[in-house]
C-alpha positions as a Python dict, from the first residue, in 0.01 Angstrom:
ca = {
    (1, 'X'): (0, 0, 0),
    (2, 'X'): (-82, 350, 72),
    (3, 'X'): (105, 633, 118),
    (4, 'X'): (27, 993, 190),
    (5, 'X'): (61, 1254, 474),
    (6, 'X'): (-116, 1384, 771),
    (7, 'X'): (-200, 1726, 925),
    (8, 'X'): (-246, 1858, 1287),
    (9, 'X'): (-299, 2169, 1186),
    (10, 'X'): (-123, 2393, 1414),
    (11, 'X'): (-50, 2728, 1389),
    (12, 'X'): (333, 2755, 1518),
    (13, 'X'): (572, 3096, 1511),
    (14, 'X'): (872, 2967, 1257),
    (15, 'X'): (1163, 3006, 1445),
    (16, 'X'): (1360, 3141, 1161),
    (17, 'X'): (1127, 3426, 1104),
    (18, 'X'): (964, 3486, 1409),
    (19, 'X'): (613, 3537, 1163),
    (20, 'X'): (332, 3357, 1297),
    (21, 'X'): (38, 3269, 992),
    (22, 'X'): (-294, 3414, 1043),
    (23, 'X'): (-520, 3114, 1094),
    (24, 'X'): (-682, 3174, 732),
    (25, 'X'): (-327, 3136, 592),
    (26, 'X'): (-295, 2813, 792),
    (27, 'X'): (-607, 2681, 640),
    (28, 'X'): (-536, 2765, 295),
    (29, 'X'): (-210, 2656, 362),
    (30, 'X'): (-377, 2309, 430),
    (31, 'X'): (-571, 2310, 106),
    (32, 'X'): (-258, 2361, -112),
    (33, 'X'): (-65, 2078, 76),
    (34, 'X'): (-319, 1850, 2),
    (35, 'X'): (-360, 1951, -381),
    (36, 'X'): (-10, 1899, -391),
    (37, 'X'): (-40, 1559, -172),
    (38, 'X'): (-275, 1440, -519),
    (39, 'X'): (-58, 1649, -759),
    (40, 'X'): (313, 1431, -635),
    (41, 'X'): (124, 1086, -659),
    (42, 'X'): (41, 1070, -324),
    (43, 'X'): (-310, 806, -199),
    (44, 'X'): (-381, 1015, 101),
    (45, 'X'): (-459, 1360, 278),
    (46, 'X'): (-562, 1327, 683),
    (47, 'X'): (-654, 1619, 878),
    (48, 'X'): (-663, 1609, 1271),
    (49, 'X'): (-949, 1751, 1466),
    (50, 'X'): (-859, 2014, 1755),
    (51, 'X'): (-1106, 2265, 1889),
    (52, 'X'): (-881, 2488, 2086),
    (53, 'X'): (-562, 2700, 1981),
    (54, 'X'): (-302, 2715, 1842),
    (55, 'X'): (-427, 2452, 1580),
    (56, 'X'): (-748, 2522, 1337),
    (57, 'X'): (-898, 2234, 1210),
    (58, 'X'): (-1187, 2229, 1382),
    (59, 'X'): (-1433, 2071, 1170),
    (60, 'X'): (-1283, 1837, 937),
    (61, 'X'): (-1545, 1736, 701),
    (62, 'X'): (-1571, 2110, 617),
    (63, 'X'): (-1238, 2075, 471),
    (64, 'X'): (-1191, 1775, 322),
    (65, 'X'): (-1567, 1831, 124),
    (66, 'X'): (-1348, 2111, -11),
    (67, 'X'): (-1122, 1931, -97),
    (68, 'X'): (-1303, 1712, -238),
    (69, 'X'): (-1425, 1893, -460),
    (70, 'X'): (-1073, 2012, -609),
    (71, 'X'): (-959, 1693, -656),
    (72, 'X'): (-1015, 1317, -833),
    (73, 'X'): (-810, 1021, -655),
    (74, 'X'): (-707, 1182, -342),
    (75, 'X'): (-808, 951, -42),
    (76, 'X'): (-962, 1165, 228),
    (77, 'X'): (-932, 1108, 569),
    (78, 'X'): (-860, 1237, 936),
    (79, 'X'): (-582, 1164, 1167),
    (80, 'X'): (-813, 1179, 1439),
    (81, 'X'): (-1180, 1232, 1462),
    (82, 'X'): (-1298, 1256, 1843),
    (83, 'X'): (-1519, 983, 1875),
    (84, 'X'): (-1525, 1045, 2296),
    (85, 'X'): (-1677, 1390, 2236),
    (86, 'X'): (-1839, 1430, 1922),
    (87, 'X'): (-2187, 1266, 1872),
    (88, 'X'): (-2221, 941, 1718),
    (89, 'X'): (-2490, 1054, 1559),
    (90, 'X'): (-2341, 1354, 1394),
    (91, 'X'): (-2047, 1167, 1295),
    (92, 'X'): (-2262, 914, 1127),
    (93, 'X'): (-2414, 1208, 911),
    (94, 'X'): (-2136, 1384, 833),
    (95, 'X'): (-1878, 1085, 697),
    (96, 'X'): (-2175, 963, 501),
    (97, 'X'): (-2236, 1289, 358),
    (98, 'X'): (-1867, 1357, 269),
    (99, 'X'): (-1834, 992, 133),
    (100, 'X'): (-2154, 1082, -124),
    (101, 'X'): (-1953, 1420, -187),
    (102, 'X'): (-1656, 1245, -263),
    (103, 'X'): (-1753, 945, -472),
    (104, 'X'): (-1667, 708, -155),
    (105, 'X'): (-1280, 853, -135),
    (106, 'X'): (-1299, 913, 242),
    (107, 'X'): (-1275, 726, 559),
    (108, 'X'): (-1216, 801, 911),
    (109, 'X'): (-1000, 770, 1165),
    (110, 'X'): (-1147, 748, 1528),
    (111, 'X'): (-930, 840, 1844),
    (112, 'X'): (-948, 1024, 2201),
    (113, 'X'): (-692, 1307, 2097),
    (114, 'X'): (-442, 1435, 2327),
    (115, 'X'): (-621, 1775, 2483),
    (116, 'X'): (-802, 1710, 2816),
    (117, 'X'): (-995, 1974, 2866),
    (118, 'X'): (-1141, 1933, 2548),
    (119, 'X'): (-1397, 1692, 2764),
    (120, 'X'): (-1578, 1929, 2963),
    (121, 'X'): (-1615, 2214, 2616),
    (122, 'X'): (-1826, 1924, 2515),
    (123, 'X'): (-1998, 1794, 2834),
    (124, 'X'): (-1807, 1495, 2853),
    (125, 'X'): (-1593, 1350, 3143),
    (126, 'X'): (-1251, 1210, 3062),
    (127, 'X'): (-1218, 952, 3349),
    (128, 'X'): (-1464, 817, 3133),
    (129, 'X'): (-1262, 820, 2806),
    (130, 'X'): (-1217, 465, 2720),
    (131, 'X'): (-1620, 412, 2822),
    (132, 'X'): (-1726, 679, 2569),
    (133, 'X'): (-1500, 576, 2257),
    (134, 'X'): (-1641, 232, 2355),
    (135, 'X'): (-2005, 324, 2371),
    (136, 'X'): (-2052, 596, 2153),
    (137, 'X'): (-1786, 360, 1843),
    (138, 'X'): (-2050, 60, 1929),
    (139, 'X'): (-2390, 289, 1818),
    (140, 'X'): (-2202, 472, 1551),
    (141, 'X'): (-2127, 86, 1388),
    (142, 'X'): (-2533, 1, 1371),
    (143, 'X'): (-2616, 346, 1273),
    (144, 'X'): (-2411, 308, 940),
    (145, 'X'): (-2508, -90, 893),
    (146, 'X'): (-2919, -60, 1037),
    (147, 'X'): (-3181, 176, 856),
    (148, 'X'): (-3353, 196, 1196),
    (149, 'X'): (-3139, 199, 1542),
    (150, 'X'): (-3343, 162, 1894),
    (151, 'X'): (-3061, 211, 2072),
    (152, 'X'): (-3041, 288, 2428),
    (153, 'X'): (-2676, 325, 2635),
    (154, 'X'): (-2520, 529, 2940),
    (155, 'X'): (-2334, 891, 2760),
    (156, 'X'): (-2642, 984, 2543),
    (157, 'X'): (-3028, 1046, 2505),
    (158, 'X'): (-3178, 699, 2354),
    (159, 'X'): (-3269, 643, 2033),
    (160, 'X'): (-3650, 521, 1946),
    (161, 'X'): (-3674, 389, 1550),
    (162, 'X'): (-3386, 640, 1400),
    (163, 'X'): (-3276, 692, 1055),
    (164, 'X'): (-2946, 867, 1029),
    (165, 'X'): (-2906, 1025, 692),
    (166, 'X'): (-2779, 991, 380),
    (167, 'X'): (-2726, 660, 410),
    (168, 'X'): (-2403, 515, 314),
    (169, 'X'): (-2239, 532, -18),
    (170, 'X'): (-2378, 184, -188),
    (171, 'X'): (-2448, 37, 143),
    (172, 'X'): (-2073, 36, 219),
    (173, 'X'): (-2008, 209, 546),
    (174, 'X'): (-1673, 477, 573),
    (175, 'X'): (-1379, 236, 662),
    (176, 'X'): (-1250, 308, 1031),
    (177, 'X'): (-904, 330, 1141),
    (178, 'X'): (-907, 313, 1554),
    (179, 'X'): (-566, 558, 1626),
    (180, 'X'): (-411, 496, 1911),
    (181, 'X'): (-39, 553, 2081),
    (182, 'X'): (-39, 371, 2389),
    (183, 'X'): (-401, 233, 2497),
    (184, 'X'): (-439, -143, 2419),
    (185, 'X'): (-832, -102, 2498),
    (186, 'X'): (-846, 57, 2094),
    (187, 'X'): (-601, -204, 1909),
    (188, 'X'): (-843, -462, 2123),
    (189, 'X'): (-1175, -245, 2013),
    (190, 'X'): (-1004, -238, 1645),
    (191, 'X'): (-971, -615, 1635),
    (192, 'X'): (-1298, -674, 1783),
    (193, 'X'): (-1478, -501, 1469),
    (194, 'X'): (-1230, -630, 1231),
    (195, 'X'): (-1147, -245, 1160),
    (196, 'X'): (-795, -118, 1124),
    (197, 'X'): (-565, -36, 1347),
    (198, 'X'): (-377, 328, 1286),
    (199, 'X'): (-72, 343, 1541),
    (200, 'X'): (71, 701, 1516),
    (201, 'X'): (440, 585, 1657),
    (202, 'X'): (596, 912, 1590),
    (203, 'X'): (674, 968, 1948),
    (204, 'X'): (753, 655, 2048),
    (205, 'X'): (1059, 387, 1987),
    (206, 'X'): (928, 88, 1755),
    (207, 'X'): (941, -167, 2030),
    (208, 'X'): (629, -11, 2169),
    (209, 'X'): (474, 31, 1825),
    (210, 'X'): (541, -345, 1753),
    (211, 'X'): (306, -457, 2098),
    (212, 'X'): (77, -268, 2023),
    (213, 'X'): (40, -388, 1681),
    (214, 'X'): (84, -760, 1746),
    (215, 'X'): (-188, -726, 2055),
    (216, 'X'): (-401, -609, 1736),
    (217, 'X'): (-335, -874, 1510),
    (218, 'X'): (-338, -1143, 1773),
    (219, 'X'): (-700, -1019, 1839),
    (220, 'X'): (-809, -990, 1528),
    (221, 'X'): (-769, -1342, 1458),
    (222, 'X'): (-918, -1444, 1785),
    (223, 'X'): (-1254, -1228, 1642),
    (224, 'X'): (-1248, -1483, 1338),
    (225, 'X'): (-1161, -1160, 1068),
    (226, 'X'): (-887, -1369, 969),
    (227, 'X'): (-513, -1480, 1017),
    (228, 'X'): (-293, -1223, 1206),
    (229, 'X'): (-109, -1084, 891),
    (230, 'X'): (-440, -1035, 680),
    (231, 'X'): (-494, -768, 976),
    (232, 'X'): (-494, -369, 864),
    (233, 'X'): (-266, -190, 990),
    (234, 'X'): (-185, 182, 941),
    (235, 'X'): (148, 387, 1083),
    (236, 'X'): (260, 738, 1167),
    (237, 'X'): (573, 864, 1101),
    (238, 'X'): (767, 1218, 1020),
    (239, 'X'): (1007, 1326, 799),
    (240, 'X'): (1224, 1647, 690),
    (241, 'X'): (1486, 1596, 328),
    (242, 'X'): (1697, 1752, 135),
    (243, 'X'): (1994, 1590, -90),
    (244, 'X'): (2272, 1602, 146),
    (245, 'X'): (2183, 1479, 537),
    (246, 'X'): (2366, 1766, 643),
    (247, 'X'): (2133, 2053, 472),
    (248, 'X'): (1872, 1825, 582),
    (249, 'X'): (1966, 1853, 992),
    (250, 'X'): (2091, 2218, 971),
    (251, 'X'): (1760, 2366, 806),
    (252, 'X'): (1496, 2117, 999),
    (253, 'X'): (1733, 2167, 1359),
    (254, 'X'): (1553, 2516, 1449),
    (255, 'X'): (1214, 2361, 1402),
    (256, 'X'): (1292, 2100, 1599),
    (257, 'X'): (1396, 2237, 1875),
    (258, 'X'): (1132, 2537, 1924),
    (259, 'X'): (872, 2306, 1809),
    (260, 'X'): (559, 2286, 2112),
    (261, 'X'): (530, 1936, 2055),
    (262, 'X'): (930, 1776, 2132),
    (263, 'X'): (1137, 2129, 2154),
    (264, 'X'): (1338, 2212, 2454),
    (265, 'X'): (1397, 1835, 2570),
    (266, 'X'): (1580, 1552, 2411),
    (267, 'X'): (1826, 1657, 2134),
    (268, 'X'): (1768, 1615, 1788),
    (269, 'X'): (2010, 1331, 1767),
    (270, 'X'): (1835, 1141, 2033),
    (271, 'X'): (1482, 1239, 1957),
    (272, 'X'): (1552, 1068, 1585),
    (273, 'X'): (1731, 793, 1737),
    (274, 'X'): (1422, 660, 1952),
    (275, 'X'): (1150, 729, 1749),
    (276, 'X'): (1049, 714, 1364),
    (277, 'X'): (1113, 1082, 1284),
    (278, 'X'): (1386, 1097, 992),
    (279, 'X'): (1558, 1373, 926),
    (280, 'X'): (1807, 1338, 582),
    (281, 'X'): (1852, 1239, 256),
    (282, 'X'): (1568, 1050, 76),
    (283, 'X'): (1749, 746, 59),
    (284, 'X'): (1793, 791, 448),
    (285, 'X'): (1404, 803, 449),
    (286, 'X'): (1362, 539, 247),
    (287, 'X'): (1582, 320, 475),
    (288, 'X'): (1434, 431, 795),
    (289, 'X'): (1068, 371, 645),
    (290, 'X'): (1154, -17, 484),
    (291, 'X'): (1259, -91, 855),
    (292, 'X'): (932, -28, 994),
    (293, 'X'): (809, -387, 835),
    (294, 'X'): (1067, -569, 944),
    (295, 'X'): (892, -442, 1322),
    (296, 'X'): (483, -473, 1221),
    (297, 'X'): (491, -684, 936),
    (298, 'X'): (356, -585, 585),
    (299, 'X'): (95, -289, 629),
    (300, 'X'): (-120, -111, 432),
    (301, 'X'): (-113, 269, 509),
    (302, 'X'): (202, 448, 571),
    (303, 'X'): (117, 838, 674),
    (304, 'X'): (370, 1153, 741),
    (305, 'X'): (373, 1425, 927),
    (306, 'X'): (529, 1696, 734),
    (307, 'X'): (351, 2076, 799),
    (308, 'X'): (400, 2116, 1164),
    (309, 'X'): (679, 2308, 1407),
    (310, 'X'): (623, 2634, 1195),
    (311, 'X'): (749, 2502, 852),
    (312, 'X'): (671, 2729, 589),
    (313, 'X'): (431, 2670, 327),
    (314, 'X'): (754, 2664, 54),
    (315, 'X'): (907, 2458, 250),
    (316, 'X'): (668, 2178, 281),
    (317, 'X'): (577, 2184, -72),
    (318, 'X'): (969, 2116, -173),
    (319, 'X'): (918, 1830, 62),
    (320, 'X'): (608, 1636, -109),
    (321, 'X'): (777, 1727, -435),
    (322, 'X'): (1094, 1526, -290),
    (323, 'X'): (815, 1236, -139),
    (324, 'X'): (633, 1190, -445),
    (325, 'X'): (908, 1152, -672),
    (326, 'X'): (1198, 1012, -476),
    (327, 'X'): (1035, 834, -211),
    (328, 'X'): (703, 680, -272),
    (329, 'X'): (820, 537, -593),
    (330, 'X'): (1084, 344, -444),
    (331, 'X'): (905, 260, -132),
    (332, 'X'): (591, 96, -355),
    (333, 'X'): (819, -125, -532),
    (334, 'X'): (1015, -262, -219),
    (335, 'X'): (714, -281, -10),
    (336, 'X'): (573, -507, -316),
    (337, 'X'): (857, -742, -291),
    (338, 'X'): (770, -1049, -127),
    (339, 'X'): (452, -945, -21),
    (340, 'X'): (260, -1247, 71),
    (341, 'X'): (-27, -1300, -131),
    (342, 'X'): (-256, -1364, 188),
    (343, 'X'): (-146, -1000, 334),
    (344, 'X'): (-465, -778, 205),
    (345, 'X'): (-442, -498, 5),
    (346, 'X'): (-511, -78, 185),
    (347, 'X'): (-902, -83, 192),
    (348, 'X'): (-1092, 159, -93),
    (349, 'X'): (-1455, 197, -125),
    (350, 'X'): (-1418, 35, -486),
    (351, 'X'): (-1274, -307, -353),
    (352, 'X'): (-1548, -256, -59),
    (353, 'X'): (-1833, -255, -236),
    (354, 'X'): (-1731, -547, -453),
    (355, 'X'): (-1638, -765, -158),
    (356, 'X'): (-1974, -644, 0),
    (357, 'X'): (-2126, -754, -342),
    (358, 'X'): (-1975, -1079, -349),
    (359, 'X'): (-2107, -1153, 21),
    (360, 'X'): (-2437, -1099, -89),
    (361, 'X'): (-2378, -1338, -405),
    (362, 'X'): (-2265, -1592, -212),
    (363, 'X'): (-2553, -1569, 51),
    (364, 'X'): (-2800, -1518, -219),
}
């Protein structure tokens, strides 16, 4: 199983302070959370992908090929790449380039993201969301798996005998994660490829999370991918610590409840009640995070939300040093126990390539 954390990127006063970071802080700031993501033991760094303020990440492969570059087992991924407004095309290009870049640790994470009027800055129309992750996810599949696409559909100029370069890594394509929260038309377009299914529940209670999780599975199997369980799921979830639940709630509660996201409505208490977000002692997070299988099943990627609401840069360090060695270990060990054999392990490029390889053995 994987664990590791995810970013939105926003740039948010901290309530304590009043001091807002200058958006090149909030970059750097970025960087160092995911060197110290890789330093703590941690599989994973995702970025999201806004284009509008107050968040900065606006062109994610430009980070994580920096990344990259400063580090060796780090998993790099986003938390949401646009596939409604971006170009197939483009996308195509730039995963496979980053994937060369970073020796095949990266993969992708396609959603619609949560900012309407994101649409129209990109000449898109989002009454026709669903149609254009559909569309543009179907041409983006070939143009990774075909050295020549003719291609021809309704949201883009047609394609006549194209090439999109560099080709993937060994022949293996990025793997895709479809993230979704609540539209059942991506855990069904998830299951249809026999991609995984990334359900960011952190504002939502787990019953929710579990139907959309099961509609995936129960797909997947109906695609012929394989039984429900061997499905790949991924899940959200957020998290503040410190060694007594008390500290914990009195340091994260002004965050909380000036964040943009969740502040001024439901109380702290109730907010962590209904949904995944933790707040407490590591063994509380450790708890909280166990439960999760008992409502999807075993799963392979487990991400966390931990540099948003204005946290400080010290701050969220101390956290990932509390993750990585009072958490994760833990967490990998129970997660292992009584694992079925059939349930697959989180996919790599490594394990890719040598299933790919096998395929063609067995063909051959």
């Amino acid at each position: 199983m994987q664990f590791g954390i995810f970013s939105v990127g926003d740039v948010t006063p901290d309530p304590t302070t009043g001091r807002t970071p200058t958006e090149h802080e909030r970059i750097k700031a970025m960087v160092a959370i995911a060197l110290k993501a890789e330093e703590v033991g941690l599989d994973v760094f995702a970025t999201g992908e806004h284009h509008n303020p107050p968040f900065v990440p606006s062109s994610p492969t430009t980070m994580l090929g920096y990344i990259a570059a400063r580090t060796e087992n780090l998993i790099l991924s986003t938390s949401t790449t646009l596939i409604t407004t971006n170009d197939p095309v483009k996308i195509a290009e730039d995963f496979a380039m980053l994937q060369h870049l970073a020796g095949g640790r990266a993969d992708v994470m396609m959603g619609r993201g949560n900012t309407g009027p994101v649409y129209p800055w990109f000449g898109k129309d989002i009454r026709q969301g669903i149609n254009l992750a559909v569309e543009n996810y179907a041409l983006l599949h070939r143009l990774w798996r075909e050295d020549v696409v003719t291609w021809e559909g309704k949201f883009r100029t047609p394609l006549q005998s194209f090439t999109s370069t560099p080709r993937p890594l060994d022949g293996v394509a990025p793997f895709v994660w479809h993230g979704s929260i609540r539209s059942p038309e991506i855990a069904e377009q998830a299951a249809y490829y026999g991609d995984g299914f990334f359900h960011n529940n952190i504002f939502w209670p787990q019953e929710h999370t579990k139907k959309m999780v099961d509609l995936y599975r129960r797909r997947f199997a109906h695609y012929g991918h394989g039984a429900e369980e061997q499905a790949i799921v991924g899940l959200g979830g957020q998290v503040f610590m410190r060694k007594n639940s008390q500290d914990a709630v009195k340091e994260f509660r002004p965050y909380f409840d000036n964040a943009p996201v969740y502040g001024h409505g439901p109380s702290l208490e109730e907010f962590t009640s209904q949904t995944p977000l933790t707040v407490g002692s590591p063994q509380q997070v450790i708890d909280r995070t166990l439960s999760f299988r008992d409502t999807v099943g075993d799963y392979q990627r487990q991400l966390f939300l931990m540099d948003h609401a204005g946290l400080p840069l010290k701050t969220v360090l101390e956290q990932l040093d509390i993750l990585g060695e009072e958490v994760v270990p833990v967490l990998r060990e129970e997660f292992a126990k009584n694992r079925p054999a059939t349930v697959p392990d989180a996919p790599t490029h490594a394990a890719r390539v040598a299933s790919a390889q096998n395929r063609k053995g067995v063909d051959a």
